[in-house]
C-alpha positions, 0 to 999 in steps of 0.5 A, spaced: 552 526 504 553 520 500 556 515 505 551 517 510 545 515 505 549 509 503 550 508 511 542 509 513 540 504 507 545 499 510 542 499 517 536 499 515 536 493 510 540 490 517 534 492 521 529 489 516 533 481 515 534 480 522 526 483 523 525 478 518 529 473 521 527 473 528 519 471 526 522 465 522 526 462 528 519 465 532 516 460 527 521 454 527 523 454 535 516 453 538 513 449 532 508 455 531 508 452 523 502 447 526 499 454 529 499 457 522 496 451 519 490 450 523 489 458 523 489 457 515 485 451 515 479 455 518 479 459 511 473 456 508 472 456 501 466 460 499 470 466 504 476 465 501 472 467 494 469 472 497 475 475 499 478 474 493 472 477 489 474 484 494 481 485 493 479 485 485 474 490 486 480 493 490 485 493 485 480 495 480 480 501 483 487 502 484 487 501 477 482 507 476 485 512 480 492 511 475 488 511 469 484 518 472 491 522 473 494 519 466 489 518 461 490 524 458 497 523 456 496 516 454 494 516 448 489 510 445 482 509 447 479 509 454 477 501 455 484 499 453 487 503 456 485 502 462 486 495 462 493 497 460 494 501 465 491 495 470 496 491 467 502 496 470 498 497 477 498 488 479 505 487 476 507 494 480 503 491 487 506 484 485 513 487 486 512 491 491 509 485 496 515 480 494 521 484 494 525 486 500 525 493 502 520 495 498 524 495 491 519 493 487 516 501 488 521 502 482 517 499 478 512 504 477 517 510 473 520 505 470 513 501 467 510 508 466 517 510 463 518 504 458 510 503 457 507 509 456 513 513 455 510 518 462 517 522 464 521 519 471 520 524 474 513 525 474 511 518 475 515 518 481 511 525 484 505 521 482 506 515 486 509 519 492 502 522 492 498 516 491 502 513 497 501 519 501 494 519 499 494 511 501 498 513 509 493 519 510 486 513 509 490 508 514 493 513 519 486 517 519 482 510 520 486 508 525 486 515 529 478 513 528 479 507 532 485 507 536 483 504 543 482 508 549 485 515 545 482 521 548 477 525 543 481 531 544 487 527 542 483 524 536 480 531 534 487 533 533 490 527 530 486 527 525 485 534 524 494 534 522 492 528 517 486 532 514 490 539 513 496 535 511 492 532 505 488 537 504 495 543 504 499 540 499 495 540 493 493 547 494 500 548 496 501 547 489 496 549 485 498 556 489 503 557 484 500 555 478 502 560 473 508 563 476 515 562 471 518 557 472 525 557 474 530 551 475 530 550 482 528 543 484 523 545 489 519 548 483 520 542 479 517 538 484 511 543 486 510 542 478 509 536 478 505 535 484 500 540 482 499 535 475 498 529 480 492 533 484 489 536 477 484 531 479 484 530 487 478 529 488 477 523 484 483 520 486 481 521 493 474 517 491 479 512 488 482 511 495 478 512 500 474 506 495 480 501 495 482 502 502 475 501 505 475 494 500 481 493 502 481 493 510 473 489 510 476 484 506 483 484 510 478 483 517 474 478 515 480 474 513 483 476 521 476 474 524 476 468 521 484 466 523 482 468 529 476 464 530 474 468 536 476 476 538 470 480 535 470 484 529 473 490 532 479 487 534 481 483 527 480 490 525 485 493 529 489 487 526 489 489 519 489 496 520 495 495 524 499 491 520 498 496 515 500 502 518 507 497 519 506 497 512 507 504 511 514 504 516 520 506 514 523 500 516 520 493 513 522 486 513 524 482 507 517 483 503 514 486 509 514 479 514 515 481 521 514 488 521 507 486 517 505 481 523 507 485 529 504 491 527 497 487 526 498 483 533 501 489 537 494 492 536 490 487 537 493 485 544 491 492 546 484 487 546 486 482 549 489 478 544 495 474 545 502 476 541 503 470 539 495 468 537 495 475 533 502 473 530 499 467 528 492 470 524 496 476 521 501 471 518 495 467 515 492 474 512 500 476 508 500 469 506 493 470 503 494 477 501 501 475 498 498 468 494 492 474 491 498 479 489 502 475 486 496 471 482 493 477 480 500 479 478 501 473 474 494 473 470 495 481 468 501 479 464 499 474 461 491 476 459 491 483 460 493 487 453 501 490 453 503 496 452 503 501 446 509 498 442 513 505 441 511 510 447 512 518 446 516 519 452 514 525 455 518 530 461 
């Protein structure tokens, strides 16, 4: 079992290098760097500080959610706190959006674990649910606006995402109360009923961050496109973040991130390679504001407690 998980990781590691190499030759053999510059060039000041005051709304609110499901067991008051907790969650996404393959994940158990003393087990449960939360809002969104979709095949795409969502938690608070064995399943069912005690404000925090997210994403798509409507850069940022949600990933998202936002677009009518060269601009962008928010919540924002009390 283990060669073959060690084989898989392999193989897509592979995958996720050559996607990524393959839009750098794209960019270098046909001189698309120019593209790219003018595309950045149409990002006017006063837009991209409107972009950036979205996006921190939108990481406000990812903090939030986090703070919500642990602020009981982190001990300290609730300001603080929070802002403690704020720090993790823009080191966590300045992580997650510049390592390959996705490793800056780890970083959530192991800043909980080290900061706040949350046990590994259940910060992972935690961040399986709230990416779970996270592929539910873009995966319902884009049954919403696919192009051309039936309404049968809508209704029905959305009814699984809903029933998913809405199954789980009430698969583990189901068994709530019942003695607890060794099983690795009760664990994880145990666990995962601690991270939906408060659902549906979990819920609100997503829906809110996402929907933040994605106009800020699409006004920054329509401006690199410069013409296409306001539907077609939707289709964009929401394509490349359904890519982002794939089990194959370029190194730090590139390659895999542009071709989801463009293939959706061209089913508007809008060339490849033109929607490459927007959803290029709106990752750079994107990587730019993680990385400073990252950099700025280290150094300004308070640290943790300085001996956490580790918990299970």
């Amino acid at each position: 079992m283990n060669i073959g998980l060690r084989s898989r990781t392999i193989v897509l590691r592979a995958l996720a290098i050559v996607i990524s190499v393959a839009l750098l030759w794209w960019l270098v053999a046909d001189a698309r760097w120019q593209g790219v510059g003018a595309r950045l060039a149409r990002l006017d000041g006063g837009a991209l500080v409107a972009v950036t005051l979205l996006f921190a709304m939108s990481y406000a609110m990812r903090g939030a959610r986090i703070h919500g499901e642990f602020r009981d067991e982190i001990a300290g008051p609730g300001r603080r706190t929070y802002l403690r907790i704020l720090r993790l969650t823009l080191v966590h996404n300045a992580l997650v959006n510049v390592l390959p393959f996705r490793s800056g994940e780890v970083a959530f158990p192991v800043l909980l674990s080290r900061w706040f003393g949350i046990g590994s087990g259940r910060a992972i449960v935690s961040l399986l649910w709230l990416r779970a939360q996270d592929a539910t809002v873009v995966l319902a969104l884009a049954a919403l606006v696919w192009p051309g979709l039936a309404t049968g095949w809508r209704v029905l795409a959305l009814a699984l995402i809903v029933g998913g969502a809405v199954g789980v938690p009430m698969w583990a608070r189901r068994h709530r109360g019942e003695p607890a064995t060794h099983s690795k399943l009760s664990s994880l069912r145990a666990l995962l009923e601690r991270s939906t005690r408060r659902n549906a404000a979990g819920w609100w925090w997503t829906v809110g961050n996402w929907s933040v997210k994605l106009v800020a994403e699409t006004w920054l798509v329509a401006l690199a496109l410069g013409s296409g409507g306001i539907t077609t850069a939707a289709l964009g940022a929401i394509g490349a973040e359904l890519a982002a949600i794939l089990p194959i990933q370029g190194v730090a998202g590139f390659g895999t991130f542009e071709a989801g936002g463009a293939a959706l677009m061209r089913i508007q009518g809008i060339e490849m390679a033109t929607g490459l060269e927007a959803v290029l601009v709106l990752h750079a962008v994107v990587l730019a504001l993680a990385l400073t928010a990252g950099a700025l919540a280290a150094v300004f924002l308070p640290g943790p407690p300085v001996e956490p009390e580790h918990r299970t």
